[in-house]
N, C-alpha and C positions, 0 to 999 in steps of 0.2 A: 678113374680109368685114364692113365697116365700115355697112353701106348703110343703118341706119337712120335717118344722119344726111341723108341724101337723099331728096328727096321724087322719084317719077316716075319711078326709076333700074329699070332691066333686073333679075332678080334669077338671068338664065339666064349659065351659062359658055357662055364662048362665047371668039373670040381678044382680046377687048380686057379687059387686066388687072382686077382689081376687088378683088384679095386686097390688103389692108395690111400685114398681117404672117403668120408663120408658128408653127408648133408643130413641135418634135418629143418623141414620146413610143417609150418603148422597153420591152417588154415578155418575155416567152418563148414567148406566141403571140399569135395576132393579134387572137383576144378582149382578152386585156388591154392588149394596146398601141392597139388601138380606140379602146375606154372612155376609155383612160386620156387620149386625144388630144383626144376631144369636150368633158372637162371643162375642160381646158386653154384651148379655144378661146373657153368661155364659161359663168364660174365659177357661175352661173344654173342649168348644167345638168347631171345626174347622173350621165350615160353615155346609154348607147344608149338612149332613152325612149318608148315607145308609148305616152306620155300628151299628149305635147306636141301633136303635129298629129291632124286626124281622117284616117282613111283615103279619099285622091282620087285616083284612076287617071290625071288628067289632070296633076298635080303630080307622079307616076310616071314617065312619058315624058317631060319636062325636066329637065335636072341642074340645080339650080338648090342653093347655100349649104343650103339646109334639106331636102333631098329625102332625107337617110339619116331623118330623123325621119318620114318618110312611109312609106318602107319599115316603120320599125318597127312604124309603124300597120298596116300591112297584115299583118306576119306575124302580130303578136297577132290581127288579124283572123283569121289560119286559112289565108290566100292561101299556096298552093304555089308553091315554088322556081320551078320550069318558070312560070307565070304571069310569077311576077315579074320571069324572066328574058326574057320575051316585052316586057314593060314597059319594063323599064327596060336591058335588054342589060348589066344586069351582071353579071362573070361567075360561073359558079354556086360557084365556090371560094366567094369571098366573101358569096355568099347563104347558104350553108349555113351558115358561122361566124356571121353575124347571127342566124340562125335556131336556134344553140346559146344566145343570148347573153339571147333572149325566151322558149324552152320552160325555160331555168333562174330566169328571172323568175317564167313563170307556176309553176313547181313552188316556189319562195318565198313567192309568196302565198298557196299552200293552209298555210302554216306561222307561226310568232305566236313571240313571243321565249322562250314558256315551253318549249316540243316542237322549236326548231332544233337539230337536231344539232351539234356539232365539226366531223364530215363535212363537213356541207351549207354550213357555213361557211367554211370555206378553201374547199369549192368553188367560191363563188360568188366570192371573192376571187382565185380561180385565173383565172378568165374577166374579170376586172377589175371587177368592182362597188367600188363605197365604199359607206366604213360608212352613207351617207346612203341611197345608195341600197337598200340591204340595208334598213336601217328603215324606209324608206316601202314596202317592201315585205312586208314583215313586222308593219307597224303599229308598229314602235317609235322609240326616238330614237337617232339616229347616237352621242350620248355611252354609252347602253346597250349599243349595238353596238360598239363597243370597250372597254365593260369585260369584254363574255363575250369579246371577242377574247383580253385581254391576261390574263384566266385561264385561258385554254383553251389559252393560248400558239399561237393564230392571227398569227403578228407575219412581215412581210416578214424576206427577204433581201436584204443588197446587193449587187447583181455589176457587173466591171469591164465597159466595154463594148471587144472585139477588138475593136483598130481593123485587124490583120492578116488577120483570117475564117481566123484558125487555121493561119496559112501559119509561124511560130513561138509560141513564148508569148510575150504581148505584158502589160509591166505597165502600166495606167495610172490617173490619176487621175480619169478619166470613170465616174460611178457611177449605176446606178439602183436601184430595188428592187421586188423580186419573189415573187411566193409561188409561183412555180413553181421552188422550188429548194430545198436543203436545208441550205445554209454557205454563210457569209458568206464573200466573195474577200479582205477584208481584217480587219484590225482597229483595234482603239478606243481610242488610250493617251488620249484627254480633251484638253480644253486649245484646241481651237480655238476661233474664233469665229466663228461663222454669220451670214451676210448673204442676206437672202433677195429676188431680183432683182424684176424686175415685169413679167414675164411676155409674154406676146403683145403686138405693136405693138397700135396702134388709133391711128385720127385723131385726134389734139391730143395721143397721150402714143407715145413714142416711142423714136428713138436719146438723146433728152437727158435722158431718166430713167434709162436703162439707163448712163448716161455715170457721174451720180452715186454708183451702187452700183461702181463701176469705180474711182473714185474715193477710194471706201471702203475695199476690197479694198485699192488702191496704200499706203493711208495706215496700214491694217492691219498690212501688211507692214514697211511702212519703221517700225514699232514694235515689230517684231520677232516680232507675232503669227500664228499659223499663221490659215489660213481656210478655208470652207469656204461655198462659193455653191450657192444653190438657184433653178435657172432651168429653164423650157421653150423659152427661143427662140431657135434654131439660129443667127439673123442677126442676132446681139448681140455685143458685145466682153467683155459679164463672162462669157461659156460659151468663153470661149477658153480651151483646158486650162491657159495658160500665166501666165494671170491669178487662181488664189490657187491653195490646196495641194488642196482636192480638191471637185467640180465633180459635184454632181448632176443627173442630166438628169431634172428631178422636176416635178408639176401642185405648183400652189404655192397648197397648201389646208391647214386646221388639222392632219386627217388626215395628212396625210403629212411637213409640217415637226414635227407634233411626231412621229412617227415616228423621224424622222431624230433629232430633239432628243434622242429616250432612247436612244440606240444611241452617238451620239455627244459625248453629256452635255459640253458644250462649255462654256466659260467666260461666252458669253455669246452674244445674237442682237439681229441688227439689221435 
């Protein structure tokens, strides 16, 4: 949802296309694969954020690109499930996980980086927060917030993603990573080389950037170099599993390539 380059444009779905590009994000519930999607969409934003819009009833009853950030506003306002779901007719599965996702905000902000628990931390990483977000909630800075991570040994896991839904065991090179798990699905002998894609279409950047890192990957390989891509956008050619040796479906933020970076202490990144 490109629309800011438009003056005068509609901001309501409706049948006539308006999305440029897509995200996907993959999680072990739908708190974290949420969060994880919002950032994706718009590296600006921290997750699910009750700071961004004010709370308006009438931007509630239209679905319009921005209307989750309205919701937000209203549950930090205190507005009940039932309301909201009178509002905006979404169903209450999904109000309720929103509504996990701001009562764990607000109990972060009664807390400061001296008194955060271990607990409180992967928990909030379990629901999908990043470390930025975690520090502006907490008053501190995202680099603090991953040094008590990486002492506390708060640190993701990788898992494969079943492209079978468990009909056999499926091995592949589709990977994400998760704190809602306890072992990694593979391991790390070193030695590839990471290419990190570019993420969500938008107007004026596009298939012919996503071409270049493809490109890369091809020229990687015919060197004989193992690879290993970091992308969100499902309607790309470098997240083709078949396009380097192993293929993260990952938000493409400091946080989490270098995540990936110590896990897979790679040769090198580009």
């Amino acid at each position: 949802w490109d629309l800011a380059k438009f003056t005068r444009v509609s901001k309501n779905i409706g049948s006539s296309m308006k999305s440029v590009g897509e995200v996907m994000s993959i999680g072990r519930s739908f708190e974290e694969a949420f969060q994880k999607a919002l950032r994706m969409v718009d590296e600006n934003v921290n997750g699910f954020d009750p700071y961004i819009k004010p709370v308006n009833e009438e931007e509630l009853k239209v679905p319009t690109d921005k209307r989750m950030y309205f919701l937000a506003s209203a549950l930090k306002a205190g507005y009940t499930i039932d309301r909201l779901y009178e509002l905006t007719k979404i169903d209450r599965w999904f109000l309720e996980k929103m509504k996990n996702i701001i009562n764990y905000m607000t109990h972060l902000e009664s807390r400061n980086s001296e008194n955060m628990t271990t607990e409180e931390l992967l928990g909030a990483k379990q629901i999908g927060f990043s470390d930025k977000q975690i520090a502006v909630a907490i008053k501190s800075t995202d680099l603090a917030v991953r040094k008590q991570r990486s002492e506390t040994g708060v640190l993701p896991f990788v898992k494969q993603i079943d492209t079978v839904a468990g009909e056999w065991p499926a091995s592949t090179n589709y990977l994400y990573l998760t704190y809602n798990a306890t072992t990694h699905d593979i391991d790390y002998p070193g030695g590839y080389t990471i290419v990190v894609g570019s993420g969500v279409y938008r107007i004026g950047s596009s298939v012919e950037f996503d071409w270049c890192a493809v490109g890369c990957l091809r020229e990687l390989r015919r060197l004989g170099r193992n690879t290993i891509m970091i992308n969100c956008n499902p309607e790309t050619v470098s997240t083709d599993y078949d396009m380097c040796d192993r293929l993260y479906f990952e938000e493409i933020s400091f946080e989490v390539v270098m995540d990936i970076y110590n896990l897979e202490n790679p040769e090198g990144i580009i």
